[in-house]
ZADO-1210 file (C-alpha; in nm, 4 decimals, padded with zeros to 6 digits):
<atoms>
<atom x="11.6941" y="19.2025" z="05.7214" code="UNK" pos="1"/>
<atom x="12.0706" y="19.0706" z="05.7084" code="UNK" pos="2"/>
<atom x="12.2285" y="19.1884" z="05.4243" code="UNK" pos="3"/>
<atom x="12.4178" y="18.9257" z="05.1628" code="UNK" pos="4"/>
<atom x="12.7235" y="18.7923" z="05.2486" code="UNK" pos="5"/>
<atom x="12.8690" y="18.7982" z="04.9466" code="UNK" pos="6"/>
<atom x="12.9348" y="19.1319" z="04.7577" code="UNK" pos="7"/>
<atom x="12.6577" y="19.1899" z="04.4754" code="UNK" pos="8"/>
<atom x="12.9090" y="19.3854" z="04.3049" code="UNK" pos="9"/>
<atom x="13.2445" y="19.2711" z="04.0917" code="UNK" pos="10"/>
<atom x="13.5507" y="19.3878" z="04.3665" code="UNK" pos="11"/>
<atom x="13.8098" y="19.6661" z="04.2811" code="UNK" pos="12"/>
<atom x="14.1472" y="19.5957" z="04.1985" code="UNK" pos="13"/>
<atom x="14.1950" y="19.7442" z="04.5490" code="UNK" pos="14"/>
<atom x="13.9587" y="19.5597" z="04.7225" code="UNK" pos="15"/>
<atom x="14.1277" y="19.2326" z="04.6117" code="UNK" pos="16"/>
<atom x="14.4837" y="19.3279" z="04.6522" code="UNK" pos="17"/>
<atom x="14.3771" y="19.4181" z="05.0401" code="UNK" pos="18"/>
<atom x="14.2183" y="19.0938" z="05.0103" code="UNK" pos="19"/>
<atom x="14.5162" y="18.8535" z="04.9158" code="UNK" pos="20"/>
<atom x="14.7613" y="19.0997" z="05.1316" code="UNK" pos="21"/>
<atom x="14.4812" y="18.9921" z="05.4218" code="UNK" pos="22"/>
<atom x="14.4029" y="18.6243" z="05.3384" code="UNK" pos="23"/>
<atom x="14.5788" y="18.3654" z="05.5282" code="UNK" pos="24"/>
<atom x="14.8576" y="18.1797" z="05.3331" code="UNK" pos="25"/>
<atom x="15.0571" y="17.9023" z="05.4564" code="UNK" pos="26"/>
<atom x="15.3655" y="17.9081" z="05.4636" code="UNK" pos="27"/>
<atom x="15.6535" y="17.6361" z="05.4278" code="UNK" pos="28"/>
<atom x="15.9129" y="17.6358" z="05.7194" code="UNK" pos="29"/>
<atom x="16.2436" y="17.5510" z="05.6111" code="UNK" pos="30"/>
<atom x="16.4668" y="17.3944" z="05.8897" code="UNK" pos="31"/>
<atom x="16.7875" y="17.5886" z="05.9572" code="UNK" pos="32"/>
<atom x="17.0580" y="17.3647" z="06.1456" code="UNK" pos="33"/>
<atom x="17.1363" y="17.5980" z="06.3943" code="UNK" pos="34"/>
<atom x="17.5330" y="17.5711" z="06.4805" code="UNK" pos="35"/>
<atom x="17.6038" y="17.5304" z="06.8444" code="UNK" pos="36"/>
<atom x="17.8271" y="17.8130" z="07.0422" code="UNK" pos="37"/>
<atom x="17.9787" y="17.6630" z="07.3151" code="UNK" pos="38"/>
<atom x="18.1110" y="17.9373" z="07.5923" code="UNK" pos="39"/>
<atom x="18.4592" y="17.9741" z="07.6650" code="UNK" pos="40"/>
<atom x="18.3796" y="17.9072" z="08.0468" code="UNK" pos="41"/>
<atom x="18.3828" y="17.5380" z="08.1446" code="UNK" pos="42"/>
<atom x="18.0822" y="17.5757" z="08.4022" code="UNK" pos="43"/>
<atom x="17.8556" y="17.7002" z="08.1727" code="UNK" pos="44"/>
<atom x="17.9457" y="17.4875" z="07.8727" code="UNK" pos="45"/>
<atom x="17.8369" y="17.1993" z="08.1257" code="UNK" pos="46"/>
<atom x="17.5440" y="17.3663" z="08.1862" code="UNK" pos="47"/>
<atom x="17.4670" y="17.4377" z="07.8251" code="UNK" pos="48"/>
<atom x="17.5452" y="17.0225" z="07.6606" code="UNK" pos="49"/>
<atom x="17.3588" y="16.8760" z="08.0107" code="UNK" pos="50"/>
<atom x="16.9954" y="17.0792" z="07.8572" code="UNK" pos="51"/>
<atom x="17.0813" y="16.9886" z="07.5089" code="UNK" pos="52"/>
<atom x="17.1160" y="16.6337" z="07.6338" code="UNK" pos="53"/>
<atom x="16.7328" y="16.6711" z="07.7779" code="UNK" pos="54"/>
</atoms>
């Protein structure tokens, strides 16, 4: 016989602390504007402004 999915007993204080610690929570992502490093060297700030132009 399967046994119950549910617990037949009230959970521990532990038992639901490891159980929101565990649980899935979303989350909000907060944008962060990133600033934008350009290298000293000329080829590679080319390189870097002609893929953020993509």
């Amino acid at each position: 016989m399967t046994p119950p999915i549910a617990p037949t007993s009230e959970l521990s204080e532990a038992d639901k602390a490891t159980r929101r610690a565990s649980s899935y929570v979303r989350t909000v992502v907060v944008p962060v504007q990133e600033t934008l490093h350009l290298p000293a060297d000329p080829a590679a700030r080319r390189r870097l402004m002609a893929q953020r132009r993509v």
